[in-house]
Phi, psi and omega in degrees: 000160180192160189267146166232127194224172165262128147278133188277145142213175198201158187226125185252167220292110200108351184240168214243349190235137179257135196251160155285137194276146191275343164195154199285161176295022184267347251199356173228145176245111168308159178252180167305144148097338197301157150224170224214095177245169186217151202220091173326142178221158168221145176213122177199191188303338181217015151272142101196135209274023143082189184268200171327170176260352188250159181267174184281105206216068200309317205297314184279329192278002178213006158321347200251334181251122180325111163309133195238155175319099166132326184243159165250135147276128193227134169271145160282099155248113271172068179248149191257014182048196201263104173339320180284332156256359168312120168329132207288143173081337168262157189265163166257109184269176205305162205257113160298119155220167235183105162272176178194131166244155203208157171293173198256129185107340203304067272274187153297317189276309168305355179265330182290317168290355188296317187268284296183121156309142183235132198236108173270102167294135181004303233263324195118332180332103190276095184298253224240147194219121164063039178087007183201138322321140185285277199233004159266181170202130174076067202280112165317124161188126181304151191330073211271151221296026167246011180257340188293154140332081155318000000 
């Protein structure tokens, strides 16, 4: 068995690889330049479906929006995961990306609501991004055998 949640990750301004974050976006401020990814994920003792699938690529993804006086740009990445751990009835929807400008302090999760409705447990927990999974979060459930080891 292993859990499927959304994963944070993050990039910081110039580089190309995405860490997992060390702490949730209520609670981190991207700088300029930053990119800011989220991943439906499975995870277990011999799973786990890494991180996005678009790399972190601050330079295409916010090429189209301008800097303006006053503000950061942080891109925005947004993969809906693997058709094999979506919650039964549901779709996996297109890979999101997104720039977004914000004052400076701006937290992670307000920048994540710039693109997506975001559905949250009491805790802070981020459960459903744009509606998926509709309702539940951060669910127990086995492994499905196309995520196994051949």
């Amino acid at each position: 068995k292993g859990w499927r949640y959304w994963g944070y990750f993050q990039a910081a301004p110039g580089t190309t690889t995405w860490n997992y974050a060390l702490t949730g976006p209520a609670g981190s401020t991207p700088k300029d330049g930053s990119v800011e990814g989220w991943k439906y994920s499975f995870s277990s003792d011999t799973v786990d479906t890494g991180n996005p699938t678009l790399k972190p690529n601050f330079k295409a993804i916010c090429a189209s929006t301008p800097a303006q006086a006053g503000l950061i740009r942080v891109a925005v990445v947004v993969d809906f995961g693997l058709r094999a751990i979506a919650p039964t009835g549901e779709n996996v929807q297109a890979t999101l990306r997104q720039c977004v400008s914000a004052k400076p302090g701006t937290n992670g999760l307000e920048i994540l609501n710039k693109v997506v409705p975001v559905r949250t447990s009491s805790s802070g927990f981020v459960c459903g991004l744009n509606n998926f999974p509709a309702k539940e979060c951060s669910t127990e459930i086995t492994t499905p055998k196309s995520l196994l080891k051949k």
